[in-house]
Backbone bond lengths (Angstrom), bond angles and torsions (degrees), N, CA, C in turn:
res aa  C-N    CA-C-N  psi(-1)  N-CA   C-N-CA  omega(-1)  CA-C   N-CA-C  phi
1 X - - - 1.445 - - 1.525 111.22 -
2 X 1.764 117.99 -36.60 1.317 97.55 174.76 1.506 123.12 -88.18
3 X 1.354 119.34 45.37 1.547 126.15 -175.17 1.480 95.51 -138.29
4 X 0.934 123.37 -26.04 1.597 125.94 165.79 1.503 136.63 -103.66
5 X 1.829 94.25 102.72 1.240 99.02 175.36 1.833 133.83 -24.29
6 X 1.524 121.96 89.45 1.581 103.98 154.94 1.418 130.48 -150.22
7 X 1.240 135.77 159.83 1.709 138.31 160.10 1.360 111.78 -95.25
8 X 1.200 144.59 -19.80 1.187 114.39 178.43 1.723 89.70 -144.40
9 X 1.477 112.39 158.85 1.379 120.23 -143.51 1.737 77.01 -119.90
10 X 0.915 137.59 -11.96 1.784 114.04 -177.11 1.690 79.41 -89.26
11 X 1.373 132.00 -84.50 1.543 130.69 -173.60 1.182 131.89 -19.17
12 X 1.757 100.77 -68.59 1.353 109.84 -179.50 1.440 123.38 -85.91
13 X 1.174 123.73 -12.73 1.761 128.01 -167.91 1.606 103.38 -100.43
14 X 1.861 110.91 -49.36 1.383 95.77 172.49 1.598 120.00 -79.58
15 X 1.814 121.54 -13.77 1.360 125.98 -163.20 1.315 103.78 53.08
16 X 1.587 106.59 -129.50 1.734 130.07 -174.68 1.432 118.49 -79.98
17 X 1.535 97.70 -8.33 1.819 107.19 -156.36 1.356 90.28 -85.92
18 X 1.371 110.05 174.02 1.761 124.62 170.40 1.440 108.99 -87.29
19 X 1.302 120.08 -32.78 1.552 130.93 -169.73 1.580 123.67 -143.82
20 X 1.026 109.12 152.88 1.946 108.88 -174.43 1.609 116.49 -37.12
21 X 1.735 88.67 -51.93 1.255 105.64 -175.73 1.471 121.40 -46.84
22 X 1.055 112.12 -34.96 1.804 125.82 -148.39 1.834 81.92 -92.65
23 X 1.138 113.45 -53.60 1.562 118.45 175.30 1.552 113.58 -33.27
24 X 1.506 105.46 -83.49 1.167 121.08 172.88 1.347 112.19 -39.70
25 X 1.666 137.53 -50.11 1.511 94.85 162.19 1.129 126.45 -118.00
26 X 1.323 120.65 65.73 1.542 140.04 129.40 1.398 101.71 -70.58
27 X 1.265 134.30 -71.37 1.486 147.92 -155.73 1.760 108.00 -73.67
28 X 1.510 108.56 -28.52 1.849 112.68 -162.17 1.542 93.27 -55.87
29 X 1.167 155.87 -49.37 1.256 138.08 -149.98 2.263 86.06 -74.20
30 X 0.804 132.52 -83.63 1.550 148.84 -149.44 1.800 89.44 -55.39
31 X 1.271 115.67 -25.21 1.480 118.11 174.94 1.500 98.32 -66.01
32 X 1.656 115.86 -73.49 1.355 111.52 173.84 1.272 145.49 0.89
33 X 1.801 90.12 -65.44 1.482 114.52 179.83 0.974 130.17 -67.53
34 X 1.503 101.87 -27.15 1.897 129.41 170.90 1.929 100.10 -61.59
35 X 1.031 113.65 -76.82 1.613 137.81 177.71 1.432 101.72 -24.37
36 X 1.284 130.72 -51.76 1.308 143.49 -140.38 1.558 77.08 -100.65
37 X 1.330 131.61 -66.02 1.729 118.19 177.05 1.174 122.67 -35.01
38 X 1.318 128.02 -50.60 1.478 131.21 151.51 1.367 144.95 -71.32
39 X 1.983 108.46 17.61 1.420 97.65 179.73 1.294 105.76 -92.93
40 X 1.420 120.21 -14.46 1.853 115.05 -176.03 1.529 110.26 -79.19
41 X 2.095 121.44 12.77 1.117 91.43 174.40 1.908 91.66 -128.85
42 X 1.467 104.56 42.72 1.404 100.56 -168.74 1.435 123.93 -85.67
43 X 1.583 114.93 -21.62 1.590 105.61 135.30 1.403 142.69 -1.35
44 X 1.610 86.94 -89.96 1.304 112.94 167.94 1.719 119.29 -47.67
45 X 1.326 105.83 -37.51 1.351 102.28 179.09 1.469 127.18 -69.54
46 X 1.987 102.59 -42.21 1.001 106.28 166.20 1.663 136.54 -57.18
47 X 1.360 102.01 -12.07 1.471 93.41 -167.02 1.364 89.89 -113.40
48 X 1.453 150.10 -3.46 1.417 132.05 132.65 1.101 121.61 -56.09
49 X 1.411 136.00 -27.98 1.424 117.62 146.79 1.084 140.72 -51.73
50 X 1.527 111.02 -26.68 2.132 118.11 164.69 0.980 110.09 -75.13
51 X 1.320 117.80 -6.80 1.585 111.96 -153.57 1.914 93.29 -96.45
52 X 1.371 96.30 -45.87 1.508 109.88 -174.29 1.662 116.96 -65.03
53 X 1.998 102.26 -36.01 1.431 112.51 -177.11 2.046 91.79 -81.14
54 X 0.703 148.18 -79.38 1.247 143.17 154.03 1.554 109.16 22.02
55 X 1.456 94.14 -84.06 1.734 110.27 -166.96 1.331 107.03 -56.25
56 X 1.728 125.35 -43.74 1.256 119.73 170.38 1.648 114.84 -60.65
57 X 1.369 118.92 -36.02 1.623 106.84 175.45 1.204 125.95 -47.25
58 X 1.703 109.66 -47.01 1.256 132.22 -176.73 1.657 106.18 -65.12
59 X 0.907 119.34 -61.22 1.743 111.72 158.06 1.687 120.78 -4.95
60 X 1.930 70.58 -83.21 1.663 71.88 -165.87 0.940 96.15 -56.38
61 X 1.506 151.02 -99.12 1.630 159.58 -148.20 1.791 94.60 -23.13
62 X 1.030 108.11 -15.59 1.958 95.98 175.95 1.823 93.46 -104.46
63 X 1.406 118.76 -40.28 1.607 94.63 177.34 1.392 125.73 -58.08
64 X 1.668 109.01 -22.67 1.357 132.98 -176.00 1.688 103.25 -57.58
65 X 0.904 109.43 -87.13 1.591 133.99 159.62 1.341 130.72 -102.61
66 X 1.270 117.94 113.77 1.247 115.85 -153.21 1.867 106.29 -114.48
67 X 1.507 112.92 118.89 1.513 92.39 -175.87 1.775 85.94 112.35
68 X 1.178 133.25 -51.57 1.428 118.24 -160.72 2.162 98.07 -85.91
């Protein structure tokens, strides 16, 4: 889902197909190609995701108690 463009999930996620499945492989090869553009920066990706799951912990634990 995050390599494929959409806004609304009945339109864009099933398209023409009856089910996800049937979608996905119509689309799995052009997904691929997408995936493979973004694996040389997946590092990077991963550790903006700790950074973000992190920063939100730290949040809350200050909305929780704030000052301690």
């Amino acid at each position: 889902m995050l390599h494929l463009l959409w806004r609304h999930e009945q339109t864009d996620l099933y398209g023409q197909y009856s089910t996800y499945s049937e979608h996905f492989q119509a689309i799995h090869h052009n997904l691929a190609e997408k995936i493979s553009e973004y694996k040389p920066f997946a590092a990077e990706i991963n550790q903006a995701q700790e950074m973000l799951e992190t920063a939100d912990a730290q949040q809350q634990w200050d909305l929780l108690a704030p000052g301690v």
